[in-house]
N, C-alpha and C positions, 0 to 999 in steps of 0.2 A: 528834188529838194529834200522830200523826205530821207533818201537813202539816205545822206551825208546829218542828220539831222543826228544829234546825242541823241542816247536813250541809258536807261539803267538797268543793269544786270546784276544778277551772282554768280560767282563762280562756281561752279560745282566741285570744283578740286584744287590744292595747293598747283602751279605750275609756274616757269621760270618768265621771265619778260619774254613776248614776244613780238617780233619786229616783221612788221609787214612793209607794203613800201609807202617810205613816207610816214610811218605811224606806230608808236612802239607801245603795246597795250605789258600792263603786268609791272612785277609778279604777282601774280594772283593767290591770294588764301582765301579757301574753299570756306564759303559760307558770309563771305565778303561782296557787299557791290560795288560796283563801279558805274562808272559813267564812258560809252565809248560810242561813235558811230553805228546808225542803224547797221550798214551792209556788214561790217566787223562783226557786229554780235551775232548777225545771224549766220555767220560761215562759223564764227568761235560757239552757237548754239547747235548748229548742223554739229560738228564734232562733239558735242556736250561736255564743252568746255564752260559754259555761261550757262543759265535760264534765264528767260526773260522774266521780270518779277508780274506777280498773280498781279496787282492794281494795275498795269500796264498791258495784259494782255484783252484780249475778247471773248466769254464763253457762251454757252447756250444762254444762260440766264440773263447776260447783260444783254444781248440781242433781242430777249424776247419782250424785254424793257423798252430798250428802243423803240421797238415794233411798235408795242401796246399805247408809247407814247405819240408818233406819226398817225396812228389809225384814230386817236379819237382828237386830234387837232384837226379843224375846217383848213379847206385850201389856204388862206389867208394866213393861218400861223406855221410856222417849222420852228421845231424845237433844236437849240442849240447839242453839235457833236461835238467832240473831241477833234480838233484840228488834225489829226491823224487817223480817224475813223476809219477811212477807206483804205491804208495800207494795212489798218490791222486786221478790217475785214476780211480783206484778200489771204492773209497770212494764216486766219483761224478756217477761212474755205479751204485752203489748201491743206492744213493740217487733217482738218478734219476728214478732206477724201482723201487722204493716207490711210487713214484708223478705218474707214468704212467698207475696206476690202477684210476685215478680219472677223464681221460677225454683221450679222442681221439687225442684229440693235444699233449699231453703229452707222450700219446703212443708212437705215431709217432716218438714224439722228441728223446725217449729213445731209439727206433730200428735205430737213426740216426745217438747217442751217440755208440749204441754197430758197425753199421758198420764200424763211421770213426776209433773207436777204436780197432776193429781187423783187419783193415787197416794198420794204421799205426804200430801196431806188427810184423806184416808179413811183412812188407817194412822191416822195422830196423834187425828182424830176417834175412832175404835174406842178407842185406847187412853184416852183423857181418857172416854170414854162408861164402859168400865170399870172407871177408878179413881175416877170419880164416884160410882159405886156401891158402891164400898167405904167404910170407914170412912175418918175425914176424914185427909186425907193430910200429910205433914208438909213442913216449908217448903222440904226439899231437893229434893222431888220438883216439889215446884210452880216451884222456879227455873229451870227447864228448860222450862218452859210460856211460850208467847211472850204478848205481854198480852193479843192476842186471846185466845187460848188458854185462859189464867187466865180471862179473864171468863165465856167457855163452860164452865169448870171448876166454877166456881161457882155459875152458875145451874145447871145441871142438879143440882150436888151441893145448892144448893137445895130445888127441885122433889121430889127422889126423899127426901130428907128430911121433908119436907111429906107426901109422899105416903106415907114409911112410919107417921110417925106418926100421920094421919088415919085409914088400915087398922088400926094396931094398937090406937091409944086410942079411935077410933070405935068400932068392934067392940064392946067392954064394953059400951056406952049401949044397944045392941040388945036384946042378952042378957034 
């Protein structure tokens, strides 16, 4: 979903329309944005054709925000992400083990980027595992829940539904 999902870009350089299948981006002047499908931008950013714009992307600093804000909320609250958090996450882990074969600084910054990042997984995992198992939660809590999120939300809260009920209505038949 996210792939086919618009996003906005700049061009980095004047260039002619171009037509892919199915989808005709341009012509592009450099210093312009536009609006074009996730997977487009990022093959027109792989060639540095496009950038992705700075509010749209993920750095150290908005991570460590994140972070700072999951660590000091009790199980019970999760703080609202960007409906797209997790593909951007992915995208700035991957950029960044690019960059961290090129100096010791970089290293570092990348084993800093993977810990706040499966940091803050496991916070949000725990808390979605605990309010699955609560009674069913209400539509404010769950807007806060990124769509991955929600769907994980759901099948467990599934599951452990299923599974109280076959414990408890099972039981009787034994008897």
């Amino acid at each position: 979903m996210f792939e086919n999902s618009l996003v906005r870009v700049i061009a980095n350089r004047n260039a002619p329309e171009i037509e892919l299948t199915g989808l005709k981006i341009g012509p592009l002047q450099e210093g312009v944005e536009l609006e074009v499908r996730f997977w487009a931008a990022l093959e027109l950013a792989k060639a540095g054709v496009v950038r992705f714009r700075e509010e749209d992307t993920l750095d150290a600093i908005k991570l460590n925000k994140i972070h700072w804000k999951e660590r000091v909320q009790t199980v019970k609250q999760i703080s609202p992400l960007p409906d797209d958090f997790y593909p951007k996450l992915r995208r700035f882990m991957k950029d960044s083990k690019k960059k961290a074969n090129s100096t010791p600084e970089k290293m570092a910054e990348y084993d800093k980027i993977v810990r706040l990042s499966r940091d803050i997984v496991n916070c949000r995992v725990k808390k979605i595992i605990s309010l699955a198992s609560a009674p069913a939660q209400t539509d404010q809590f769950l807007k806060s829940l990124t769509t991955e999120e929600r769907a994980l939300y759901n099948h467990l809260y599934n599951i452990l539904a299923e599974w109280r009920n076959e414990i408890l209505e099972g039981g009787e038949e034994d008897d």
